[in-house]
Structures are given as structure tokens and as C-alpha cells.
C-alpha positions in Angstrom: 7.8 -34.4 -22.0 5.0 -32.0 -23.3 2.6 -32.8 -20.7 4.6 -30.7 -18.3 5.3 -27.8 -20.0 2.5 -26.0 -18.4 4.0 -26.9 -15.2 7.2 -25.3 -16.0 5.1 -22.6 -17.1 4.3 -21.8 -13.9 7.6 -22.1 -12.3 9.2 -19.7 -14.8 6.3 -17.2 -13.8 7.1 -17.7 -10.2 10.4 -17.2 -10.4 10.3 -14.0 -13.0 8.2 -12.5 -10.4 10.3 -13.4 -7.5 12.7 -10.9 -7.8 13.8 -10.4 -4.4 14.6 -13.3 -2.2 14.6 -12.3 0.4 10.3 -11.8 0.3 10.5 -15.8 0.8 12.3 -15.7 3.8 9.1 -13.5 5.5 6.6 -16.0 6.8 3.6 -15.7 8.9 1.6 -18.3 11.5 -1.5 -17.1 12.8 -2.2 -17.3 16.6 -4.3 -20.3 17.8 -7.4 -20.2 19.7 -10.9 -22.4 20.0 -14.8 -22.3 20.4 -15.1 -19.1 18.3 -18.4 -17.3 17.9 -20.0 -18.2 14.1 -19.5 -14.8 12.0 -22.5 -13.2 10.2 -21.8 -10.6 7.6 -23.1 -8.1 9.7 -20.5 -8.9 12.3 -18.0 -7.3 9.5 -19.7 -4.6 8.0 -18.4 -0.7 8.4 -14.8 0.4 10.0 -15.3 -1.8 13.2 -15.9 -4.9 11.8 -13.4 -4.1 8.9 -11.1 -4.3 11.8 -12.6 -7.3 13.3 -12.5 -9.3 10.3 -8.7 -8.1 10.2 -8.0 -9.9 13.4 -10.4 -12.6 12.6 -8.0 -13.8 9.8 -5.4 -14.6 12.4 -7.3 -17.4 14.1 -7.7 -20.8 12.9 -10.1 -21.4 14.5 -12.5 -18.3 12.9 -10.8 -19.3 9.7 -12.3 -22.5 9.8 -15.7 -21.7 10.4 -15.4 -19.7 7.7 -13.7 -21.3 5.2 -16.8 -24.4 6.0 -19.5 -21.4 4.6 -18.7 -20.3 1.2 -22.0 -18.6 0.9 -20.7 -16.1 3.7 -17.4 -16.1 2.2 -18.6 -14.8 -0.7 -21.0 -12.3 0.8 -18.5 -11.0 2.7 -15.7 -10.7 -0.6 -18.5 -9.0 -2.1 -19.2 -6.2 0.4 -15.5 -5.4 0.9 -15.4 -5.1 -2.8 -18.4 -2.9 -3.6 -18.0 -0.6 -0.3 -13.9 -0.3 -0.6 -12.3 -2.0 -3.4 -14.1 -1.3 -6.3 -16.4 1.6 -6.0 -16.2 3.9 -8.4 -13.6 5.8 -6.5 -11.1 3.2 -5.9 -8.8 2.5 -3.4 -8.5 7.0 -2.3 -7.6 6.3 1.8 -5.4 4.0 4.3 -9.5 1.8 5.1 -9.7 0.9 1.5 -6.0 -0.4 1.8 -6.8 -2.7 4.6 -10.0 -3.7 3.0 -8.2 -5.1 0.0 -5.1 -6.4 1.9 -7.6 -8.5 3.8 -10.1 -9.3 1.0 -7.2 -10.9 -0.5 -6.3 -12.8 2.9 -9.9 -14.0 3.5 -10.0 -15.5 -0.5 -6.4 -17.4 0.4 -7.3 -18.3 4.0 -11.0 -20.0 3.5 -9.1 -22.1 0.7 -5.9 -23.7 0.5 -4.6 -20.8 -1.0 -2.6 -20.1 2.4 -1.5 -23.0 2.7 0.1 -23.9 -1.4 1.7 -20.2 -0.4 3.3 -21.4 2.8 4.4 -24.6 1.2 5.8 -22.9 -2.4 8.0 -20.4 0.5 9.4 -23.6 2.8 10.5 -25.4 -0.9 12.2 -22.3 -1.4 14.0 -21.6 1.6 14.9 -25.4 1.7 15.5 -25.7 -2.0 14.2 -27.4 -4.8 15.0 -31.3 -5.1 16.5 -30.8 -8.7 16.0 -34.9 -9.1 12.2 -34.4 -9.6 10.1 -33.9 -12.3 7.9 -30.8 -12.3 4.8 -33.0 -11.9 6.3 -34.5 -8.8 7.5 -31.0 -7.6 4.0 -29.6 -8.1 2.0 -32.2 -6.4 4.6 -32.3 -3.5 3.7 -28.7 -3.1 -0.4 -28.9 -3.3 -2.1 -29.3 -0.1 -3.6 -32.6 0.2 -7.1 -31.2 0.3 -6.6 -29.6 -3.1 -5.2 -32.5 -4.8 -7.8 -34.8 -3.7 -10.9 -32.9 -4.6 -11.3 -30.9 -8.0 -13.7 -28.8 -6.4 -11.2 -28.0 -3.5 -8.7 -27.1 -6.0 -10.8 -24.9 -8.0 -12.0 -23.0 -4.7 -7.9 -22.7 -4.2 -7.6 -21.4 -7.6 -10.7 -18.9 -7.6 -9.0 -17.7 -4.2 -5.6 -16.9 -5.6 -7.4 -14.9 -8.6 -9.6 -12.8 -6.1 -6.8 -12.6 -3.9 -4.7 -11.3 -7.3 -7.6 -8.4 -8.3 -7.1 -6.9 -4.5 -3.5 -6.6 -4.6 -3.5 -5.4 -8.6 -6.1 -2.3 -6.8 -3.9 -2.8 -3.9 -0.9 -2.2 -5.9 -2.0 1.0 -7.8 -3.0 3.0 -4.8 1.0 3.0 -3.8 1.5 4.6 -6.9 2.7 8.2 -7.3 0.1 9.2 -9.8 -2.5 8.3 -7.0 -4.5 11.2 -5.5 -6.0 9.2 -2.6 -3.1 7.3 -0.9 0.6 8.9 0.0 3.0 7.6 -2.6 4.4 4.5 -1.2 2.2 3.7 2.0 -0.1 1.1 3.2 -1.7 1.4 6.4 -0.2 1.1 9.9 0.6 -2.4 10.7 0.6 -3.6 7.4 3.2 -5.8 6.5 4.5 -5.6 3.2 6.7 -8.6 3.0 3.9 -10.7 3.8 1.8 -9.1 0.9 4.2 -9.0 -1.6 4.8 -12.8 -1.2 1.0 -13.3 -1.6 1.0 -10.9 -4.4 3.6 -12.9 -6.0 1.9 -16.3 -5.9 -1.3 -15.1 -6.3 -0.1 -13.3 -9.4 1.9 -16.3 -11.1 -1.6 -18.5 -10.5 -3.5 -15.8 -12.7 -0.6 -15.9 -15.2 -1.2 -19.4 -15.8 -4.9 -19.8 -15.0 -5.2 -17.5 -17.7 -2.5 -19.1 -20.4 -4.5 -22.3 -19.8 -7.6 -20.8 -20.2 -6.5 -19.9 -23.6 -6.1 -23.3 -24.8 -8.4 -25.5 -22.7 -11.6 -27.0 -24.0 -13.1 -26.7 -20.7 -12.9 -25.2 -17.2 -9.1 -23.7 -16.5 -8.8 -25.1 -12.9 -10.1 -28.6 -13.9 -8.1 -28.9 -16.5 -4.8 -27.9 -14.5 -6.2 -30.4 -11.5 -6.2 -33.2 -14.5 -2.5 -32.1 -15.5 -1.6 -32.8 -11.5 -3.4 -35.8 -10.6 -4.1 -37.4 -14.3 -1.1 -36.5 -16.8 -1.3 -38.7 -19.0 -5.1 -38.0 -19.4 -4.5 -34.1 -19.6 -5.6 -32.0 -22.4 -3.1 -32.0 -25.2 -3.4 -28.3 -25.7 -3.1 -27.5 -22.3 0.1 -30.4 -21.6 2.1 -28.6 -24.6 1.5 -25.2 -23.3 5.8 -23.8 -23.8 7.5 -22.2 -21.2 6.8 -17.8 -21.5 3.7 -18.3 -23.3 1.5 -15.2 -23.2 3.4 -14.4 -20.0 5.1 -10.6 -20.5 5.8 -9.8 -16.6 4.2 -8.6 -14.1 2.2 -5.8 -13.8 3.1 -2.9 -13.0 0.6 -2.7 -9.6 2.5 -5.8 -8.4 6.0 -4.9 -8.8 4.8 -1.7 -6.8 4.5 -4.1 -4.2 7.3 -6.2 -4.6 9.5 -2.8 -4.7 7.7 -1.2 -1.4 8.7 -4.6 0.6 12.1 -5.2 -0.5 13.1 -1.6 0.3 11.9 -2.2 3.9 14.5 -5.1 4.4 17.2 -4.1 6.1 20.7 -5.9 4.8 
């Protein structure tokens, strides 16, 4: 039974961040198009191609390219980071906002981030098969490509925790005590729901990337793949990891979040 404590680790944290069920209800498909045009990094550098990239995100088929160049993934995370996200003023206007909402996106897209969040919302729209065993809940959930390659699945985890730094800055621009950003706001055409759920899922990952990473006597994401595909080979430390361990709630950035998109359903 210890092995999958970790597991239900992780399902507590998703569920103590849930809050509001409604956010898994809000659901997203991107439209579909062909043949796109390879992206450079330049093609997404300053206010124009912050907005191209924007609208990028929504096609597979640009999604695809990308996600098959992590070089240029990374190249691009890293110029959204150091020209919006973490400069040393911050997230101070409604362009920094976007630039994190959709650094976040890229890191979930160009892995199988997107696709463990689309699949963790379905199970709980449809509900959870109470008959099955965390392990099999968990690997019913993982996208295919994740649980056959440990190096897909730590590229998935890596994603959610870039994707959880952007909505933690994210997440404390909407604060009152911000100077740059009107208390409560994201910029026009953002869609809160959507972010929250992200935020959620992306946040819960952290939470348990980092409780393993307290006990593991190697890499965090290889040791959870090994709890997934190899149980009974899994690190005893990490296996008898208890339910709540060094998980407090969530931070206070994220539950701005979670707040600002449940006050904009309407009952």
C-alpha cells in the first residue's frame, strides 16, 4: 500500500486546490489548421510577435513544430521571461500579463502538459472510477507519450513547473498591493477560467515534484515516472511519501487566480 502514497499525495493536492468546480467544467480546443511556416525566435520578439505567438498557441499545427524544437522552446521561455516576467520590475502592465499567461501555455503545449490537463478535467467531469487504484487512476490519466518515455515525462513535468512560476508572477500582479496592474484584471481576452484550471494543475505538479524531491535519491521526475510505470521498483522513500506531507495550500498568487475566475461564473 505504501508505494502509492505519493500518488494520493497528489490527488489530495489537486483536490485542496480545486476549490471551485465549476473551473473543471471550462475547457478549451484550439483551432486546427496545416503547412504552418517554421517559427524563429525572432518571429516572436517585441509587442507584435508577443501577440503572434499568442495566436500561435492555438494551432496544432504551429504547436507541433514547436513542441519538435526544444532548443527554440527554450529560447523563446527565456526571452518572455527576462523582457516581461522577470525583470526586475515585474509583471507593472496588461503586455507582461499576456507574456506570462502565454509563457505558461507555450511550457504546457510543447509538452504533454496540455494534454494530462485536458485529461485530469474529462475524469472530473465524468467522475472518478472509485474501483481503481491510484496507480491505475494515474496512469489512465498520463498521455501515452509521457508514460512511454521518461524523458517525455520529465519534459511534461519541467513544463508544468515553468508553467507554475508564470502564473505564481501571474498571480501577484492581480493583487491589490500591486502598483502596476488594476486590482483584479488581466488583459482583454484573457480567459480566467482557463488559467485558473492550468494554475491549479500546474500548481499540484510543483507540490509534489517538490515533496518528492525531498526524499528522492535521484532526479524528482524520474523517480515519479518509476512510481507510474515500475511500482514495485520505486524508491522506498519516495513510495511511503503520506498524504499532506510538506503540502500547506496554495499560495497565495494562485488562489488570486482561482478567486478572479470563479467570481466571473455566472450561477
Amino acid at each position: 500500500m505504501s508505494r502509492v502514497k505519493t500518488l494520493a499525495l497528489a490527488m489530495t493536492v489537486l483536490f485542496a486546490l480545486a476549490g471551485c468546480a465549476q473551473l473543471f467544467e471550462f475547457n478549451l480546443f484550439g483551432r486546427i489548421d496545416t503547412t504552418p511556416a517554421t517559427p524563429t525566435a525572432a518571429d516572436y520578439a517585441g509587442s507584435d510577435g508577443l501577440d503572434k505567438l499568442d495566436d500561435d498557441l492555438d494551432s496544432p499545427a504551429i504547436v507541433e513544430v514547436l513542441a519538435g524544437d526544444p532548443t527554440l522552446v527554450q529560447q523563446i521561455e527565456d526571452d518572455l521571461w527576462n523582457t516581461y516576467i522577470g525583470d526586475p520590475g515585474g509583471i507593472e502592465n496588461e503586455e507582461d500579463q499576456q507574456a506570462a499567461i502565454v509563457y505558461a501555455d507555450l511550457a504546457l503545449k510543447t509538452t504533454e502538459g496540455e494534454e494530462l490537463v485536458n485529461n485530469i478535467v474529462g475524469a472530473l467531469i465524468d467522475g472518478i472510477d472509485t474501483g481503481q487504484t491510484l496507480t491505475e487512476f494515474f496512469t489512465s490519466i498520463m498521455p501515452p507519450e509521457a508514460l512511454a518515455s521518461p524523458v517525455a515525462f520529465a519534459a511534461m513535468i519541467q513544463g508544468f513547473i515553468d508553467a507554475n512560476n508564470a502564473y505564481v508572477a501571474l498571480g501577484g500582479s492581480i493583487d491589490p498591493d500591486d502598483d502596476g496592474v488594476a486590482e483584479g484584471t488581466l488583459p482583454p481576452g484573457a480567459l480566467p477560467g482557463d488559467i485558473a484550471q492550468k494554475a491549479i494543475i500546474a500548481c499540484a505538479v510543483a507540490g509534489v515534484v517538490g515533496a518528492v524531491d525531498g526524499v528522492t535519491a535521484t532526479d524528482p521526475a524520474l523517480a515519479l515516472y518509476t512510481l507510474l510505470t515500475d511500482p514495485d521498483n520505486a524508491e522506498p522513500a519516495v513510495a511511503a511519501l503520506d498524504v499532506g506531507d510538506g503540502f500547506t495550500g496554495p499560495p497565495t498568487q494562485i488562489e488570486a487566480l482561482v478567486g478572479l475566475a470563479a467570481g466571473n461564473f455566472i450561477p
